[in-house]
LUMDREN-439141 format. One record per residue: x, y, z of N, C-alpha, C, O in turn; residue number from 0. Coordinates in steps of 0.05 Angstrom, whole numbers. Example, Ala and Ser with C-alpha at 12.3 -4.5 7.8 and 13.67 -1.06 7.14 Angstrom:
264 | -114 | 156 | 246 | -90 | 156 | 264 | -66 | 156 | 285 | -66 | 169 | 0
257 | -45 | 142 | 273 | -21 | 143 | 258 | 1 | 157 | 268 | 23 | 161 | 1
END
This chain:
17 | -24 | 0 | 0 | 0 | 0 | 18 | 25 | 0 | 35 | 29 | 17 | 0
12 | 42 | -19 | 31 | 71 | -19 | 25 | 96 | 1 | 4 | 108 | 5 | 1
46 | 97 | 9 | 37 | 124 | 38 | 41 | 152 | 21 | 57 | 156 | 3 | 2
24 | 166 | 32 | 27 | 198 | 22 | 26 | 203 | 48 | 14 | 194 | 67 | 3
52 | 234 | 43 | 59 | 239 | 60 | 57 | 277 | 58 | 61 | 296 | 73 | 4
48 | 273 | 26 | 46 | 310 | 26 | 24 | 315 | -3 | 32 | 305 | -24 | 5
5 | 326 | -3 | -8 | 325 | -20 | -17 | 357 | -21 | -13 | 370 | -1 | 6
-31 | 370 | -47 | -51 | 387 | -39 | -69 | 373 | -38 | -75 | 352 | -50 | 7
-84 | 393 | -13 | -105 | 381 | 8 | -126 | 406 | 11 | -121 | 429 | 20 | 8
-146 | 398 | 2 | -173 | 419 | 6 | -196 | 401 | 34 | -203 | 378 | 36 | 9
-201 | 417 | 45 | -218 | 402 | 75 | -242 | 422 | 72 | -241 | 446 | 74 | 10
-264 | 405 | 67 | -287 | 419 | 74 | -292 | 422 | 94 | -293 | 402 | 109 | 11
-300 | 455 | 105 | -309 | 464 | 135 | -334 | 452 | 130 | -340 | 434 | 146 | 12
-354 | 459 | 111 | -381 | 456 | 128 | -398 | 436 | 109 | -393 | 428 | 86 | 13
-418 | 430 | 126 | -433 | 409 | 90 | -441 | 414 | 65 | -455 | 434 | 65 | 14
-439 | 403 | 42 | -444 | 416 | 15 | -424 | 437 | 10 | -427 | 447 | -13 | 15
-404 | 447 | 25 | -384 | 466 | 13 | -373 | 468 | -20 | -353 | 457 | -27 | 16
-395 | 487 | -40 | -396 | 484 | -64 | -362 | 493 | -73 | -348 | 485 | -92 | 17
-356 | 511 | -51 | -338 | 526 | -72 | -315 | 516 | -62 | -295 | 530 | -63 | 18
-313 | 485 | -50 | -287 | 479 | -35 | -287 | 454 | -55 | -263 | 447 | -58 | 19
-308 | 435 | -74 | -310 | 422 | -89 | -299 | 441 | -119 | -280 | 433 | -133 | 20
-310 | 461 | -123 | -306 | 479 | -147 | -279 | 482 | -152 | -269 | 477 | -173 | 21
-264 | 494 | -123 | -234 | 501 | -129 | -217 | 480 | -130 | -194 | 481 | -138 | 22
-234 | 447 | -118 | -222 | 429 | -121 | -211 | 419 | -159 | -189 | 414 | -170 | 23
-235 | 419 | -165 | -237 | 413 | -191 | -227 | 426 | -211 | -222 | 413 | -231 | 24
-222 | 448 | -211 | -218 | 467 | -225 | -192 | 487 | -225 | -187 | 508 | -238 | 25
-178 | 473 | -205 | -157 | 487 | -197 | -135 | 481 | -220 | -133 | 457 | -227 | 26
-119 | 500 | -234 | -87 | 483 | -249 | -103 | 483 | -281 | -86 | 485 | -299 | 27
-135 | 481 | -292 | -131 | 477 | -315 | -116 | 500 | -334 | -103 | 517 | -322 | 28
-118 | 500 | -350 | -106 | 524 | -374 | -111 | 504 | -403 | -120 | 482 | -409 | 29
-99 | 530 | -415 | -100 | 517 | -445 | -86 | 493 | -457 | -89 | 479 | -478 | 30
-69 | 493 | -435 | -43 | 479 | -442 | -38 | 454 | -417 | -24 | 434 | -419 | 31
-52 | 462 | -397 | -44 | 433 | -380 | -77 | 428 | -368 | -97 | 442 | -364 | 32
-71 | 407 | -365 | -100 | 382 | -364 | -86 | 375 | -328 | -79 | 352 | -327 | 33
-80 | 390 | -301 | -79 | 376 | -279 | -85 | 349 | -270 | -68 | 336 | -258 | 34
-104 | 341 | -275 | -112 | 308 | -273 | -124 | 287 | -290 | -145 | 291 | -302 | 35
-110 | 264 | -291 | -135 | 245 | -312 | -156 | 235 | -301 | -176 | 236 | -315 | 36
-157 | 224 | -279 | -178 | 211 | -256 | -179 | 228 | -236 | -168 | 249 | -232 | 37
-198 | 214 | -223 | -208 | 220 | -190 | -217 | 191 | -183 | -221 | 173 | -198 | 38
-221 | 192 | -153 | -231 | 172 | -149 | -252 | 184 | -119 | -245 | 201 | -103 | 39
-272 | 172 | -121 | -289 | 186 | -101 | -292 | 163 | -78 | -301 | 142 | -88 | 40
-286 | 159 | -48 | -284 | 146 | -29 | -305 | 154 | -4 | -304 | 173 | 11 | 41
-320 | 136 | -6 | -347 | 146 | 10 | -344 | 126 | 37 | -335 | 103 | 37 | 42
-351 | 138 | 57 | -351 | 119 | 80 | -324 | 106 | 98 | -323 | 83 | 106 | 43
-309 | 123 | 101 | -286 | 127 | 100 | -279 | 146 | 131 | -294 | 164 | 139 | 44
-263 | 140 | 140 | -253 | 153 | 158 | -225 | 178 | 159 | -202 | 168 | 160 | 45
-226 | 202 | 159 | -201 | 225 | 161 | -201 | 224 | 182 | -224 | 224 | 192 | 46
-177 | 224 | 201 | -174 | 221 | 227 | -160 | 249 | 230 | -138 | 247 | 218 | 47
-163 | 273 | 239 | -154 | 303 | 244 | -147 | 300 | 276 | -162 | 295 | 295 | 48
-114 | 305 | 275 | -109 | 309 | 305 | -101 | 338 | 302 | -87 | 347 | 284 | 49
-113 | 352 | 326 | -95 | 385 | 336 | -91 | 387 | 364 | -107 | 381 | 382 | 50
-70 | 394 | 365 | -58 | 394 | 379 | -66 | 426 | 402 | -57 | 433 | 424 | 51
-87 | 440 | 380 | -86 | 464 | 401 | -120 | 459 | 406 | -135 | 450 | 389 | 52
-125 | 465 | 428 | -159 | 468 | 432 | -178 | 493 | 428 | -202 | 497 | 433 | 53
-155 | 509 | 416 | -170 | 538 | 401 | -185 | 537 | 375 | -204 | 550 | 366 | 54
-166 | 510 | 363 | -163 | 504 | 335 | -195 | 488 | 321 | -182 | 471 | 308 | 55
-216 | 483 | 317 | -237 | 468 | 313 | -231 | 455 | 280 | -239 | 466 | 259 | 56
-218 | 431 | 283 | -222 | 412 | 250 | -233 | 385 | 256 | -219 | 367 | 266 | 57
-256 | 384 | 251 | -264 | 355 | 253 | -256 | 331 | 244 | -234 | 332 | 233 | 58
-268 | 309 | 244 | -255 | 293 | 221 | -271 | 285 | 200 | -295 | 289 | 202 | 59
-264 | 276 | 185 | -284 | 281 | 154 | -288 | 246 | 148 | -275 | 226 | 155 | 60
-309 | 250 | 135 | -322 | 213 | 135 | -324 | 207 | 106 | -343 | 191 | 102 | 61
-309 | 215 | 81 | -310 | 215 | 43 | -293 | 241 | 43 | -287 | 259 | 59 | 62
-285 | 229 | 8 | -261 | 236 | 3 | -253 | 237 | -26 | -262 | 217 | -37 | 63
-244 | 250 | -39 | -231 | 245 | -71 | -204 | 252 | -65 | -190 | 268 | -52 | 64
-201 | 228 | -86 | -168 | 229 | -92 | -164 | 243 | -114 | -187 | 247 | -120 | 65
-150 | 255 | -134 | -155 | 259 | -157 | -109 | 251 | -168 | -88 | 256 | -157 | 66
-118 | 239 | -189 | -90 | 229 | -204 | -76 | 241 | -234 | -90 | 249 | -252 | 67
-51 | 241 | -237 | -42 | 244 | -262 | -19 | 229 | -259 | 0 | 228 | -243 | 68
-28 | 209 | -293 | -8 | 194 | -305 | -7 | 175 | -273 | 14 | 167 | -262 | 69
-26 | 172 | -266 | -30 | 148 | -233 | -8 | 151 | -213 | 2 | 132 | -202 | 70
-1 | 181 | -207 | 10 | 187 | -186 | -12 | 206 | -170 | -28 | 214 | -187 | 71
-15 | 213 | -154 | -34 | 229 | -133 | -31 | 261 | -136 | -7 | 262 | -137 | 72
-37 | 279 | -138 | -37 | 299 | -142 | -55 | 317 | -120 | -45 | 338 | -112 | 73
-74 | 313 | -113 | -97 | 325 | -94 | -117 | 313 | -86 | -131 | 297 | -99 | 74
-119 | 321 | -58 | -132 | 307 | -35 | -156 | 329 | -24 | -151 | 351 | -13 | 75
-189 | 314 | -33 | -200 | 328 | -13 | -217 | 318 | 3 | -234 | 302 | -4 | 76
-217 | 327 | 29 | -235 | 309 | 52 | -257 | 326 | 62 | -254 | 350 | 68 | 77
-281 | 310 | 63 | -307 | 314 | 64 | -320 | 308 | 86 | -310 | 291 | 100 | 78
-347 | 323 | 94 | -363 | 324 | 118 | -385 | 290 | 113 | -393 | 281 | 91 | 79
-387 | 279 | 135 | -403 | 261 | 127 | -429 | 259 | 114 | -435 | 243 | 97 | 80
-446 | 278 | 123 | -469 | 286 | 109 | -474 | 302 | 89 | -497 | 309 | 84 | 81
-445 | 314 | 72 | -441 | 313 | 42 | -460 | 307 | 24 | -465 | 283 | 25 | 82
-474 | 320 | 4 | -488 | 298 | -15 | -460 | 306 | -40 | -462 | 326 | -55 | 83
-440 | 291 | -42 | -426 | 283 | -58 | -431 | 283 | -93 | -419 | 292 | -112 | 84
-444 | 275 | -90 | -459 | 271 | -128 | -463 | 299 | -134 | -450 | 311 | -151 | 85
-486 | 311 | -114 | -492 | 343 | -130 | -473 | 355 | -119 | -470 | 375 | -133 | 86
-460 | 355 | -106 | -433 | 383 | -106 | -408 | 381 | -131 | -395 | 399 | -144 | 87
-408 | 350 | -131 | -396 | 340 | -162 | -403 | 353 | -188 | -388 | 360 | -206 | 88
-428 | 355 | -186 | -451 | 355 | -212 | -443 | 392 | -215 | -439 | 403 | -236 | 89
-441 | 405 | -186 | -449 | 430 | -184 | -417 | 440 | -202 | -415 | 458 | -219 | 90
-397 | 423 | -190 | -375 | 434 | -197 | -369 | 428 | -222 | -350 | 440 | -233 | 91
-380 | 410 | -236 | -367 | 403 | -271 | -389 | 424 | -283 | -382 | 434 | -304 | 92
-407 | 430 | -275 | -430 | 454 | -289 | -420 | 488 | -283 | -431 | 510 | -286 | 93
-393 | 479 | -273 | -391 | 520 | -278 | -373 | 517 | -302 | -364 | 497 | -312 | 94
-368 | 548 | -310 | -349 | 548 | -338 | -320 | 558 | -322 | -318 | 574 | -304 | 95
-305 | 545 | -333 | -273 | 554 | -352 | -273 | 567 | -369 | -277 | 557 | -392 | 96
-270 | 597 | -368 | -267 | 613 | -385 | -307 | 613 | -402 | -327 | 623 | -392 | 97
-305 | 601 | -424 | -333 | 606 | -441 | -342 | 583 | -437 | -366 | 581 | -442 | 98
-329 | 558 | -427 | -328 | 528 | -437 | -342 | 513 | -406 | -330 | 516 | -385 | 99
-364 | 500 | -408 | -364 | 486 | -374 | -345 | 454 | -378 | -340 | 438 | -396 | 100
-339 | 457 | -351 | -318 | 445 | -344 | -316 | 418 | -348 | -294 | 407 | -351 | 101
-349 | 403 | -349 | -355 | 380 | -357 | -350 | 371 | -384 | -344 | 348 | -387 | 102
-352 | 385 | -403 | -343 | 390 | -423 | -311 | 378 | -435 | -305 | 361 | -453 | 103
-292 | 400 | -412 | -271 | 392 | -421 | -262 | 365 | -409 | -252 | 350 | -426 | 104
-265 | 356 | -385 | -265 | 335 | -370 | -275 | 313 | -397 | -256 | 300 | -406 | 105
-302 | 309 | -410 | -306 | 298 | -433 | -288 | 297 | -454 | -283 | 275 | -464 | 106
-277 | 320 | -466 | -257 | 320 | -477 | -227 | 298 | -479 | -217 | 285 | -498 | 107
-221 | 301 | -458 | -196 | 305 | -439 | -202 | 260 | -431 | -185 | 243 | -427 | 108
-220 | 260 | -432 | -229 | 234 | -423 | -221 | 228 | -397 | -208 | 208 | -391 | 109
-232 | 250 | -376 | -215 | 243 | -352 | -239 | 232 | -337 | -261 | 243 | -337 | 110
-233 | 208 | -321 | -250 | 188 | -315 | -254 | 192 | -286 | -242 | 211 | -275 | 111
-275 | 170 | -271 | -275 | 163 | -244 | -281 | 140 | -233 | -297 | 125 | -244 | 112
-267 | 135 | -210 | -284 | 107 | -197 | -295 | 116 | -177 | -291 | 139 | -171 | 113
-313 | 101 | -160 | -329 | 100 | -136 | -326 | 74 | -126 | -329 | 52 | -137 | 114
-318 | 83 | -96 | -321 | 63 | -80 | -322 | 68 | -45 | -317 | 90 | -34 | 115
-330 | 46 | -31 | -347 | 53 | -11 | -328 | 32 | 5 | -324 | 8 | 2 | 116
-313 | 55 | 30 | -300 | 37 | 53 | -323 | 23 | 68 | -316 | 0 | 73 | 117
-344 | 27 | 76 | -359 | 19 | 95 | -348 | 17 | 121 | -352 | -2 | 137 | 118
-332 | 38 | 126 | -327 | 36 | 156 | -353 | 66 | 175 | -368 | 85 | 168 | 119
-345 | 53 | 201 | -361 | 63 | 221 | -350 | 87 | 223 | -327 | 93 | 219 | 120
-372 | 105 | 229 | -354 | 143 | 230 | -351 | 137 | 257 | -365 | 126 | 273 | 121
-317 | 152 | 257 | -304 | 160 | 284 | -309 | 191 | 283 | -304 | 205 | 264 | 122
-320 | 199 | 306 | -327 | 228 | 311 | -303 | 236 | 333 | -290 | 220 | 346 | 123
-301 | 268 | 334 | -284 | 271 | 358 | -308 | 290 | 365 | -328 | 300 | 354 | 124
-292 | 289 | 398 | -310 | 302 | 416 | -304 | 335 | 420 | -287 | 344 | 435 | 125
-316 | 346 | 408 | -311 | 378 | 401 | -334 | 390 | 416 | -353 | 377 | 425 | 126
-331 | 417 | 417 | -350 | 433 | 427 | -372 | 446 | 408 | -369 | 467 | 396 | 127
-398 | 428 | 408 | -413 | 433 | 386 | -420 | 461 | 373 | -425 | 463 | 349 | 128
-418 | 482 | 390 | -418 | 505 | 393 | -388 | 527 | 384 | -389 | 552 | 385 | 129
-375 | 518 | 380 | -343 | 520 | 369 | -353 | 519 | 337 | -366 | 501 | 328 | 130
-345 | 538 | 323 | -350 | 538 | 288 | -324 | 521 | 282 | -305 | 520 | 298 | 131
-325 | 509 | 263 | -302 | 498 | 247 | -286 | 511 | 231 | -292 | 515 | 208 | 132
-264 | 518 | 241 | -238 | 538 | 218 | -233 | 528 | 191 | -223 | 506 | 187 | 133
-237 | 541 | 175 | -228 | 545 | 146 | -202 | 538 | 142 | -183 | 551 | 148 | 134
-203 | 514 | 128 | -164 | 507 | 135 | -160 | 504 | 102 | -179 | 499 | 86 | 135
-133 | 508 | 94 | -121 | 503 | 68 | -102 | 488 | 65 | -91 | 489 | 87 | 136
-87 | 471 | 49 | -64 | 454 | 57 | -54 | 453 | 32 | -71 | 456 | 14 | 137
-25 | 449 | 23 | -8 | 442 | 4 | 17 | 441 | -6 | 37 | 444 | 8 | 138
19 | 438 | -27 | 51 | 425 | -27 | 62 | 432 | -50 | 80 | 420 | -62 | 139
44 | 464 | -60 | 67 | 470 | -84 | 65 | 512 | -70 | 47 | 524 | -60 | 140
86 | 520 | -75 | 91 | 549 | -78 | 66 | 567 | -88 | 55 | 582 | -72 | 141
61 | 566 | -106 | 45 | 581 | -117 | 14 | 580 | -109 | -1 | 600 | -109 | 142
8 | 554 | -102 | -14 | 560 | -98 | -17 | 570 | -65 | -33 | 587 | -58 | 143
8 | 552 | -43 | 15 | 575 | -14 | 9 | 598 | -19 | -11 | 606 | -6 | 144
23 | 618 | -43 | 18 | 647 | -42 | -3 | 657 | -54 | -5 | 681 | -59 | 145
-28 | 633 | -62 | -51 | 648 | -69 | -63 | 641 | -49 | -72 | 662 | -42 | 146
-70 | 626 | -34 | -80 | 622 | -13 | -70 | 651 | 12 | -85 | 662 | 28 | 147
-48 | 656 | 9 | -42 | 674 | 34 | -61 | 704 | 18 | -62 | 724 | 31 | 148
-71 | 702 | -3 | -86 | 726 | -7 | -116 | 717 | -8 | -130 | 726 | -26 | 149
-127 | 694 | 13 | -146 | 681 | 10 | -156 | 667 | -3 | -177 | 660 | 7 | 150
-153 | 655 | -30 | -160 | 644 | -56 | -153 | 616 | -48 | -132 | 609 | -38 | 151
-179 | 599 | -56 | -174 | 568 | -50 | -163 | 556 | -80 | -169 | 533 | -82 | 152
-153 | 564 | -98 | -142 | 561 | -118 | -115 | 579 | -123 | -113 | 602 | -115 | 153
-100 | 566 | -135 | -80 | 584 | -159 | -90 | 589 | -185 | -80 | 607 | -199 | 154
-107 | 578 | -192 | -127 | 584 | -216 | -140 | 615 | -203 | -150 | 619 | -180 | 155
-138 | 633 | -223 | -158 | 660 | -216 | -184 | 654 | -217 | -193 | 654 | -240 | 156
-203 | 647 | -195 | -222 | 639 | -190 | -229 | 661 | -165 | -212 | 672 | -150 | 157
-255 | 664 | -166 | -273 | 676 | -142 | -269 | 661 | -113 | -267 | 672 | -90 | 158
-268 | 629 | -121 | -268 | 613 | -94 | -246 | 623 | -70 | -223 | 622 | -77 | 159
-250 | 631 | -46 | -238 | 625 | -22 | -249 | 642 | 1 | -274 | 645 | 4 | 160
-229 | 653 | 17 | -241 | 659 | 42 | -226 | 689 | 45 | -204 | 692 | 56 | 161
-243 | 710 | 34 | -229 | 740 | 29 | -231 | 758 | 51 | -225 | 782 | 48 | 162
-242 | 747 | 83 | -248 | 761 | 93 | -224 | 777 | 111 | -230 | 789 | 132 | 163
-192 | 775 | 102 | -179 | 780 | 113 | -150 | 767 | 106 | -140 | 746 | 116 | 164
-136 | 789 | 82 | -106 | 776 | 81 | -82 | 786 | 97 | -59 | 789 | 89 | 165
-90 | 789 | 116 | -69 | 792 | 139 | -68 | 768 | 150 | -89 | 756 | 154 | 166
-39 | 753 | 158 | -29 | 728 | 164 | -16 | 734 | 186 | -2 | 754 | 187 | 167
-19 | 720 | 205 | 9 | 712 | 228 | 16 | 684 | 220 | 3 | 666 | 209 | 168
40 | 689 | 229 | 60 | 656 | 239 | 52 | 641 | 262 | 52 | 652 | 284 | 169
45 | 618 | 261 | 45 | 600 | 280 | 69 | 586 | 285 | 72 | 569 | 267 | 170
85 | 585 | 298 | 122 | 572 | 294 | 111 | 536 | 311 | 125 | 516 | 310 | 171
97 | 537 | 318 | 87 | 507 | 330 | 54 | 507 | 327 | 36 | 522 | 336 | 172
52 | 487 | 310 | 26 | 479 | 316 | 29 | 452 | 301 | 42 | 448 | 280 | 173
17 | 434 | 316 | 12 | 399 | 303 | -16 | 399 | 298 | -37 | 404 | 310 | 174
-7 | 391 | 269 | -36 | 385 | 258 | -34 | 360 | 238 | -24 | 366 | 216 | 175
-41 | 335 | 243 | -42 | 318 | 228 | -70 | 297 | 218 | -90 | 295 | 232 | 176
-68 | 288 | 199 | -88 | 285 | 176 | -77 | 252 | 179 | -54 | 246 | 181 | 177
-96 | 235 | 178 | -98 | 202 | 170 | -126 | 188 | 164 | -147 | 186 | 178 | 178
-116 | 175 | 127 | -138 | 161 | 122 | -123 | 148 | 104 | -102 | 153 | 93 | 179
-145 | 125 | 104 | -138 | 96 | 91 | -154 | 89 | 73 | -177 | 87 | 78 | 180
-145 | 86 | 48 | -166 | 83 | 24 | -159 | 56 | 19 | -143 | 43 | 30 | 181
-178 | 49 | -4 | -164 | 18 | -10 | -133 | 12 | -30 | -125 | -9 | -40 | 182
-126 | 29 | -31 | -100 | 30 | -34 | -76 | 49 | -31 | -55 | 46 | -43 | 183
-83 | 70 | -12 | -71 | 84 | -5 | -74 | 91 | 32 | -94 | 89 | 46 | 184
-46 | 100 | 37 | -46 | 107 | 70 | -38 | 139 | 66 | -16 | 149 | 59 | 185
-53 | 148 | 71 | -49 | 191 | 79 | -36 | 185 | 100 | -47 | 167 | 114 | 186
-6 | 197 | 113 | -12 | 218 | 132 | 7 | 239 | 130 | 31 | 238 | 128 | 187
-12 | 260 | 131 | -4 | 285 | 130 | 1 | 298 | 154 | -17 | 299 | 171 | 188
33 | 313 | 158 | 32 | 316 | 188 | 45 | 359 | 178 | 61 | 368 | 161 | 189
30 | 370 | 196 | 42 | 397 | 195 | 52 | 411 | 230 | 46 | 407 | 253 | 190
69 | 428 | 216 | 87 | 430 | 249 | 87 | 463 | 256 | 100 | 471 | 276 | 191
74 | 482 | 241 | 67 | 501 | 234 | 37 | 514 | 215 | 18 | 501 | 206 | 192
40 | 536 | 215 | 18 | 547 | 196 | 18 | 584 | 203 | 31 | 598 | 219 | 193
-4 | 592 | 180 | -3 | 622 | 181 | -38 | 611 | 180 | -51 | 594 | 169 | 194
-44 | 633 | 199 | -71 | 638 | 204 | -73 | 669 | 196 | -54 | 684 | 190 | 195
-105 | 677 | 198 | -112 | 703 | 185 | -117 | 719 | 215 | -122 | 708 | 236 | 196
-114 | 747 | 209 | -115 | 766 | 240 | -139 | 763 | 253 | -139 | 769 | 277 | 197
-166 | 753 | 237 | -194 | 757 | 249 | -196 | 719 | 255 | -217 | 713 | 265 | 198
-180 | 700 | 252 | -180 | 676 | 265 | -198 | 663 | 244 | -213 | 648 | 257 | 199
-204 | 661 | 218 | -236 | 643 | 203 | -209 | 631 | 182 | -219 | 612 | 170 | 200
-180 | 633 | 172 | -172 | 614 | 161 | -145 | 612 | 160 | -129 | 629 | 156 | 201
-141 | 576 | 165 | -120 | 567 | 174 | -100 | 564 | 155 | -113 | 555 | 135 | 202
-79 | 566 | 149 | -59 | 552 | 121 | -31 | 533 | 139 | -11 | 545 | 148 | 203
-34 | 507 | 142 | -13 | 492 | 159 | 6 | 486 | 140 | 1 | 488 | 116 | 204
27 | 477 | 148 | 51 | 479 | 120 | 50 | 454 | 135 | 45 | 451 | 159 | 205
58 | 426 | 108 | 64 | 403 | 113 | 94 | 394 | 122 | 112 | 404 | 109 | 206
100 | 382 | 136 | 127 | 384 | 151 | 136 | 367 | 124 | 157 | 376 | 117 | 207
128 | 348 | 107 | 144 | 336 | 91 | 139 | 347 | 64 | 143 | 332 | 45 | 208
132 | 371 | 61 | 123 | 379 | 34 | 158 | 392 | 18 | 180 | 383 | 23 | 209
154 | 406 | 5 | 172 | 425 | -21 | 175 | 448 | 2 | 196 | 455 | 14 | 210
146 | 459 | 7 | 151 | 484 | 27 | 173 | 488 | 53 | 184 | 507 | 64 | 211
172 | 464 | 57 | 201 | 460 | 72 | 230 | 456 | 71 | 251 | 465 | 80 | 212
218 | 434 | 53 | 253 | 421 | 52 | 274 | 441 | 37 | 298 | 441 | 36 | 213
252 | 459 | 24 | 272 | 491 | 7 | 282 | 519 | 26 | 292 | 541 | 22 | 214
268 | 498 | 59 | 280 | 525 | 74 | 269 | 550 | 74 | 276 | 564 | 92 | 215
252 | 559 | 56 | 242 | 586 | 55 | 214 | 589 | 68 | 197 | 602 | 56 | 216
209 | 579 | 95 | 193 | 578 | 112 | 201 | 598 | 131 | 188 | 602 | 152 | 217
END
């Protein structure tokens, strides 16, 4: 079974999150590069989210897409259990790229999917139901880090993200780690830092095993 250990990673805060599916999908196309050939959609499934701070609210997520190129992994996103999956899918291949909807080129492009169903039992954590869930971002290339630090859940110029505030602090310690088990893959994503926004609604954790590190310019 292959471990990932640094992926981009989109986490839906709340249920049906259209525009956290949208920037999923849609993130990286252009004229000239096709980001992924597949996806694979994983329902019933357990994301295990540990934090380490009790300020911090990330639940853990119960479904999941993987999405692939040339059958290496490319982007990870994890989902609320009561998700309706299909129409946030449906919602996100029905917006346009440029003049063109997205389903379209996806048809084009012949980029496919599987479905499949862990059937495991949801593990919940015990949070304070009353606590909102933080807006978190995650990943493992440069560019899209610095569109995100101006709120944008894409490097694609898209509308999608969280604009209410691009002022960042440094977090120099924070543990935040990510584990799930698909049927052929083991996640875990572990972060040892992050920059949060001044009004507290969104998180950006840098992966301790990503690019963003090992280049030092953290």
């Amino acid at each position: 079974m292959k471990e990932i250990k640094t992926v981009d990673l989109w986490t839906e805060q709340y249920e049906n999150q259209y525009e956290c599916f949208n920037g999923a999908f849609v993130d990286g196309f252009s004229l000239d590069n096709i980001p992924f050939d597949e996806y694979k959609i994983i329902r019933n499934c357990n994301c295990l989210i540990e934090v380490d701070n009790p300020d911090i609210k990330i639940s853990n997520k119960h479904n999941a897409i993987v999405f692939y190129k040339n059958k290496e992994i490319v982007r990870l996103v994890v989902l609320n259990k009561k998700t309706d999956i299909d129409k946030c899918i449906e919602v996100a291949l029905n917006q346009y790229y440029g003049k063109i909807i997205l389903k379209d080129i996806f048809e084009k492009n012949n980029i496919t999917f599987t479905d499949i169903d862990m059937h495991e039992e949801a593990i919940y954590k015990d949070i304070e139901p009353d606590k909102k869930e933080i807006d978190v971002g995650s990943c493992d290339r440069w560019n899209l880090l610095y569109s995100m630090l101006k709120g944008s859940y894409t490097e694609s110029n898209t509308s999608y993200g969280n604009f209410e505030s691009d002022r960042y602090e440094f977090i120099p310690e924070l543990y935040i780690k990510y584990e799930l088990l698909t049927n052929t893959e083991k996640f875990i994503i572990e972060h040892k830092c992050a920059f949060i926004n001044t009004i507290k609604t969104r998180l950006i954790p840098i992966q301790e095993n990503s690019l963003l590190t090992r280049n030092n310019r953290i």
